[in-house]
Structure formats: structure tokens, C-alpha cells
NUPAKE-556019 format. One record per residue (C-alpha): x, y, z. Coordinates in steps of 0.1 Angstrom, whole numbers, plus 5000, padded with zeros to 4 digits. Example, Ala and Ser with C-alpha at 12.3 -4.5 7.8 and 13.67 -1.06 7.14 Angstrom:
% NUPAKE-556019
<atom X="5123" Y="4955" Z="5078"/>
<atom X="5137" Y="4989" Z="5071"/>
% end
This chain:
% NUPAKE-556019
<atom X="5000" Y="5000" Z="5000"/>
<atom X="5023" Y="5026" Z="5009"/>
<atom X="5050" Y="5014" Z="4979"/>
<atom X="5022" Y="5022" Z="4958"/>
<atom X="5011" Y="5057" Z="4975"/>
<atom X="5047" Y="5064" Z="4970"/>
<atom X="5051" Y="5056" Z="4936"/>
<atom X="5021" Y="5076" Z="4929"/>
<atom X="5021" Y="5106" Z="4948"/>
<atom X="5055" Y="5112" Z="4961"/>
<atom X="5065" Y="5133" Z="4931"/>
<atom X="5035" Y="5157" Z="4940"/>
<atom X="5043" Y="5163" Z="4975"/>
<atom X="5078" Y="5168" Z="4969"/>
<atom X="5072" Y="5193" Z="4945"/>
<atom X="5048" Y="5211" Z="4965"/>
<atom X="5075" Y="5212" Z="4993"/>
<atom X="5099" Y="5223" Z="4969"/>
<atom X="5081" Y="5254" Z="4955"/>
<atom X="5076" Y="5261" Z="4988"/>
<atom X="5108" Y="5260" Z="5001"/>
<atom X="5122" Y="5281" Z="4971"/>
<atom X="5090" Y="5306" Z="4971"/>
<atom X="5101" Y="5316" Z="5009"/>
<atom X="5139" Y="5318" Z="5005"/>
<atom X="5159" Y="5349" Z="4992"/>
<atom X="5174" Y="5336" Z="4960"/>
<atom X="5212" Y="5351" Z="4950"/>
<atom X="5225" Y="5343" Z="4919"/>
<atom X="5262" Y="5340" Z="4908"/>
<atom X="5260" Y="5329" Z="4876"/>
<atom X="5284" Y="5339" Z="4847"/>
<atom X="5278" Y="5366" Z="4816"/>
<atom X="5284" Y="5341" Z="4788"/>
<atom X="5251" Y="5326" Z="4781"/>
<atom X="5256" Y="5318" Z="4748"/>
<atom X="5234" Y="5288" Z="4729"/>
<atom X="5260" Y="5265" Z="4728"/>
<atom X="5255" Y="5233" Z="4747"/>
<atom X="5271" Y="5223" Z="4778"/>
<atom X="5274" Y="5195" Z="4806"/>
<atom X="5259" Y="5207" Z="4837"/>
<atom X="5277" Y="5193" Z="4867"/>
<atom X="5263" Y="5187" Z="4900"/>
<atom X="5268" Y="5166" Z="4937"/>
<atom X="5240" Y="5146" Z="4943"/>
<atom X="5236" Y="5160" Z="4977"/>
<atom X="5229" Y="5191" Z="4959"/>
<atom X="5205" Y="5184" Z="4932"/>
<atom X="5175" Y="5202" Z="4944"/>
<atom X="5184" Y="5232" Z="4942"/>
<atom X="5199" Y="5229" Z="4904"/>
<atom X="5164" Y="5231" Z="4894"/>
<atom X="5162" Y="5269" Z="4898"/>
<atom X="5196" Y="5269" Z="4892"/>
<atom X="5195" Y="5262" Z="4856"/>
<atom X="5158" Y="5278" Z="4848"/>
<atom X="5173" Y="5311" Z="4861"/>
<atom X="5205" Y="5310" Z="4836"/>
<atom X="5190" Y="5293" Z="4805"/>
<atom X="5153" Y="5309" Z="4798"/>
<atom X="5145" Y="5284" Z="4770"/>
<atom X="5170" Y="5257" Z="4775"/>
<atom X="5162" Y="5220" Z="4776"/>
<atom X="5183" Y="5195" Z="4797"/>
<atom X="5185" Y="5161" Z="4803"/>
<atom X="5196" Y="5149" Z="4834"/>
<atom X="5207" Y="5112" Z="4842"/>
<atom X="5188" Y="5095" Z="4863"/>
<atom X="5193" Y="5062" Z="4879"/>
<atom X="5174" Y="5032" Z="4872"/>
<atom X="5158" Y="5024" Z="4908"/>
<atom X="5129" Y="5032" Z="4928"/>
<atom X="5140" Y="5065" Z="4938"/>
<atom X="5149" Y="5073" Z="4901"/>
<atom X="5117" Y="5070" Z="4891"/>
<atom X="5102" Y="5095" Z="4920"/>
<atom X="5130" Y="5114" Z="4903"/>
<atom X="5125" Y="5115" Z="4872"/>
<atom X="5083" Y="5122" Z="4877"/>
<atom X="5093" Y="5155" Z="4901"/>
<atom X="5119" Y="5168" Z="4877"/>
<atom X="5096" Y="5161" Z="4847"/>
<atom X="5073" Y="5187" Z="4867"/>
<atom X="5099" Y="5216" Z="4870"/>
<atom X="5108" Y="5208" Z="4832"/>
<atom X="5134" Y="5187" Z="4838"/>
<atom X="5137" Y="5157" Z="4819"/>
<atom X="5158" Y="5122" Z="4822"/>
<atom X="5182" Y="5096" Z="4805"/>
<atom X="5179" Y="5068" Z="4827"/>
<atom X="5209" Y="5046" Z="4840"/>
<atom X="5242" Y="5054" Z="4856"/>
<atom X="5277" Y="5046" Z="4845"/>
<atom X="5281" Y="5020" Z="4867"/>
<atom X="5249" Y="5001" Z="4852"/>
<atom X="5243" Y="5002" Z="4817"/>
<atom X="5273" Y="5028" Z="4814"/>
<atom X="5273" Y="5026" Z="4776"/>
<atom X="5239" Y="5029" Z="4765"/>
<atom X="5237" Y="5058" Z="4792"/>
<atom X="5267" Y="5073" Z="4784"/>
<atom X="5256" Y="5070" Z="4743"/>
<atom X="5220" Y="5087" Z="4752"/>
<atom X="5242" Y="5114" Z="4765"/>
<atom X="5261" Y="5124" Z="4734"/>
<atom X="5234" Y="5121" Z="4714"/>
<atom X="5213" Y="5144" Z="4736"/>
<atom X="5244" Y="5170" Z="4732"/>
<atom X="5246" Y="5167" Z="4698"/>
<atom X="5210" Y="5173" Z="4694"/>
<atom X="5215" Y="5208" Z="4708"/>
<atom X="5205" Y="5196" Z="4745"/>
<atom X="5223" Y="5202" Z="4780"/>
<atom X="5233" Y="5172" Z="4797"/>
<atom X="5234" Y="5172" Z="4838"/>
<atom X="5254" Y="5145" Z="4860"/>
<atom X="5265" Y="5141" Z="4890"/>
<atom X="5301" Y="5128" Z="4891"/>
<atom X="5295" Y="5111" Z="4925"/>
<atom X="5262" Y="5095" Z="4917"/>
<atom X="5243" Y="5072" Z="4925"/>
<atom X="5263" Y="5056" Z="4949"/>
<atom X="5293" Y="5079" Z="4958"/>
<atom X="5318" Y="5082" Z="4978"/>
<atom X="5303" Y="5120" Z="4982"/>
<atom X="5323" Y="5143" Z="4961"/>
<atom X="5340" Y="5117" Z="4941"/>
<atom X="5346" Y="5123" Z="4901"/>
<atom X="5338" Y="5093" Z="4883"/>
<atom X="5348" Y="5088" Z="4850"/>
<atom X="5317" Y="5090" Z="4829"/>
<atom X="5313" Y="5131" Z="4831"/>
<atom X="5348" Y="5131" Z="4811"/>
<atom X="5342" Y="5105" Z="4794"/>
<atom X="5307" Y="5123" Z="4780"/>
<atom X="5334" Y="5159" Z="4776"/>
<atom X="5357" Y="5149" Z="4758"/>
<atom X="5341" Y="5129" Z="4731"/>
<atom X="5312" Y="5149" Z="4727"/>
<atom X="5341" Y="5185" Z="4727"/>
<atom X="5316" Y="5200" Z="4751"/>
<atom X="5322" Y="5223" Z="4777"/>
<atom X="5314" Y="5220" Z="4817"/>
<atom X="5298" Y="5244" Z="4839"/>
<atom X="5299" Y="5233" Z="4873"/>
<atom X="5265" Y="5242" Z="4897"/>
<atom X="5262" Y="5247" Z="4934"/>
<atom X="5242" Y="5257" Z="4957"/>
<atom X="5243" Y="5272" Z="4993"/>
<atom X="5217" Y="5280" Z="5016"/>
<atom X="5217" Y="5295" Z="5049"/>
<atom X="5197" Y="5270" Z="5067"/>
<atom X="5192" Y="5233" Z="5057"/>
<atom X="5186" Y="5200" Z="5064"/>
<atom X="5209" Y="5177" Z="5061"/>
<atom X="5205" Y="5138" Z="5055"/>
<atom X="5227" Y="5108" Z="5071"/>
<atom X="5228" Y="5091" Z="5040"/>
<atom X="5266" Y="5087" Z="5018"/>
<atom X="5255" Y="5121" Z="5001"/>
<atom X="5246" Y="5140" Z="5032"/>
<atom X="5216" Y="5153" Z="5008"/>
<atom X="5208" Y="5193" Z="5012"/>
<atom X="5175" Y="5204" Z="5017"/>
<atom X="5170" Y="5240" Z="5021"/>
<atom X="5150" Y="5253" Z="5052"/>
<atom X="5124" Y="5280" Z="5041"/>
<atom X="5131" Y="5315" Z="5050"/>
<atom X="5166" Y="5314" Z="5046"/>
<atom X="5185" Y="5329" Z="5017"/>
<atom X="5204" Y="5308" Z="4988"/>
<atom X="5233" Y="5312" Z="4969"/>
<atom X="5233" Y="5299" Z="4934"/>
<atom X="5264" Y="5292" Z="4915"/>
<atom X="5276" Y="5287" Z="4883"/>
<atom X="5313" Y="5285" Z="4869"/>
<atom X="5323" Y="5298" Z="4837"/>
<atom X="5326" Y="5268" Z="4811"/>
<atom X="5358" Y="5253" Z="4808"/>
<atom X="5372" Y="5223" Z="4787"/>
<atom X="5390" Y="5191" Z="4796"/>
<atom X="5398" Y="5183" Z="4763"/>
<atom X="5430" Y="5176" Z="4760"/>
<atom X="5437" Y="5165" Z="4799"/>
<atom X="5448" Y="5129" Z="4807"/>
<atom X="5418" Y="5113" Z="4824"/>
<atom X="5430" Y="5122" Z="4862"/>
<atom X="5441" Y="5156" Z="4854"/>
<atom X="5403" Y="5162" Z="4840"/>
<atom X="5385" Y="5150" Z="4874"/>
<atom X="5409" Y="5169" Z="4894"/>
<atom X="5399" Y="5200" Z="4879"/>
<atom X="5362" Y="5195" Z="4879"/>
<atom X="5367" Y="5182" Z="4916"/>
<atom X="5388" Y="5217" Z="4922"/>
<atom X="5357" Y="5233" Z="4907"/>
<atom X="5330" Y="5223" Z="4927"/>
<atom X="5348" Y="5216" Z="4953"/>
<atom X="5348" Y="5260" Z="4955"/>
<atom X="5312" Y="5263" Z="4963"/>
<atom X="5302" Y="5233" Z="4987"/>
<atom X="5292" Y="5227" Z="5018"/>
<atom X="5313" Y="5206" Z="5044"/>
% end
């Protein structure tokens, strides 16, 4: 009964909660000058993925991005709540079915689309770089922007990703790097300068 509730419903309460929480908070925004159409691989934690909702709506008016979503129960609640905030999925990680996602992921790219990851999901260790997000870089030649967020007040989760929820009334800080390429860096030298990146905005 309540499996089913949750597969149902969860995605409505959640988003509820979520324009509330953003409705009552002062919003900052830090975002770069250079919005130009050209697409580019959003990267976020997965503690932090909340927030990259109004993130990315407030820096690209009439962009469209794909975000990738894993393939499990929680993906799916996922994938239904971002779907509502115009937000929309390629199912899988790169740990499970890494080269069909990873495929769906260039293609979206090439297609004119944003792509979104988190280089630590979906199972961590928190703040890790996996290999996938420069994997999807460099053969794709797209750029990354890195996203963070930091509010005042939050809850914060005991699980691996010690997930961030904002507490209303609060202010939040919204991030956004200027896009930078790894192009032409070996594979460690890439992660460690996304990893120096983020790493710039987050919270403890």
C-alpha cells in the first residue's frame, strides 16, 4: 500500500515542498555573463541536486536538459518531480548500463540539448569524480559548467551524500562556473579540475 502511495504521489508532495521552500527563500544568483546557445554538461553533487532546478531555469530561459537518472525506485520519483519543473531524464548510471547511458548522452548533446550529471552518483563516495562526466566531455568536445548551491539553513541527510534540503526562509546562493574544457587533459588531470571546481562552492 504505501509502495504504491509512494510511487504515485511522492512526486506531487515533493514538488509542493519544493516550490515552497524556494517561494520563501531569498534567491542570490552568481551565475556567469556568457550565456551563449552552445550546449554544455551541467555538473552537480547529488547532495545538491535540488536546488539545480532553479539553478538552471534562472541562467538558461528556453534551454532544455536532460539529466541522468538512475534506474531504481528512487529514480523513478526522480524523474516524475523533475519532469514537473521541466526537467527531463536519460535513465541509468555509469556504473549500470554505462554505455547505453553514456551513448544517450552524446546524442542528447549533439542534438543541441544540455546534459546534467553528478560525478559522484548514484552511489558515491560523496564528492568523488567518476569517469563518465569526462568521458561524455571529451568525446562529445563540450564544455562543463559546474552548479552549486548554498543556503543558509538546511537540512541535512545521514545518508553517503549527506543530501541538502533548504529550510524556508533562509537565503540561497546559486552558482555557476564559467565553462571550461577538459579536452585535451589525461583522464586524472580532467577529474581533478572538475573536483577543484565544485569543490569551490560546497558545503562541508
Amino acid at each position: 500500500m504505501w509502495k504504491k502511495f509512494k510511487r504515485n504521489f511522492a512526486h506531487y508532495i515533493l514538488y509542493f515542498i519544493v516550490k515552497f521552500i524556494y517561494m520563501t527563500n531569498k534567491k542570490v544568483y552568481h551565475h556567469p555573463n556568457d550565456k551563449n546557445l552552445e550546449p554544455f554538461i551541467v555538473c552537480m553533487w547529488h547532495g545538491d541536486l535540488l536546488g539545480q532546478i532553479f539553478n538552471y531555469h534562472a541562467f538558461r530561459d528556453n534551454g532544455t536538459v536532460k539529466a541522468m537518472v538512475s534506474e531504481n525506485r528512487d529514480g523513478e520519483t526522480i524523474t516524475r518531480l523533475a519532469a514537473m519543473f521541466k526537467i527531463w531524464a536519460i535513465r541509468g548510471s555509469s556504473s549500470k548500463g554505462g554505455a547505453k547511458v553514456l551513448i544517450s548522452a552524446l546524442k542528447e548533446l549533439k542534438m543541441g540539448n544540455d546534459v546534467a550529471i553528478s560525478p559522484d552518483g548514484p552511489r558515491g563516495p560523496r564528492y568523488s569524480i567518476a569517469d563518465g562526466i569526462v568521458v561524455v566531455a571529451q568525446k562529445s568536445a563540450k564544455k562543463i559548467r559546474c552548479f552549486n548551491t548554498v543556503p543558509t539553513k538546511y537540512w541535512q541527510f545521514k545518508s553517503w551524500d549527506k543530501f541538502i534540503i533548504p529550510k524556508p526562509f533562509g537565503r540561497i546562493d546559486f552558482y555557476i562556473s564559467e565553462a571550461f574544457s577538459v579536452e585535451n587533459l589525461e583522464l586524472n588531470e580532467a577529474k581533478a579540475l572538475i573536483k577543484d571546481k565544485m569543490m569551490k562552492h560546497s558545503l562541508a
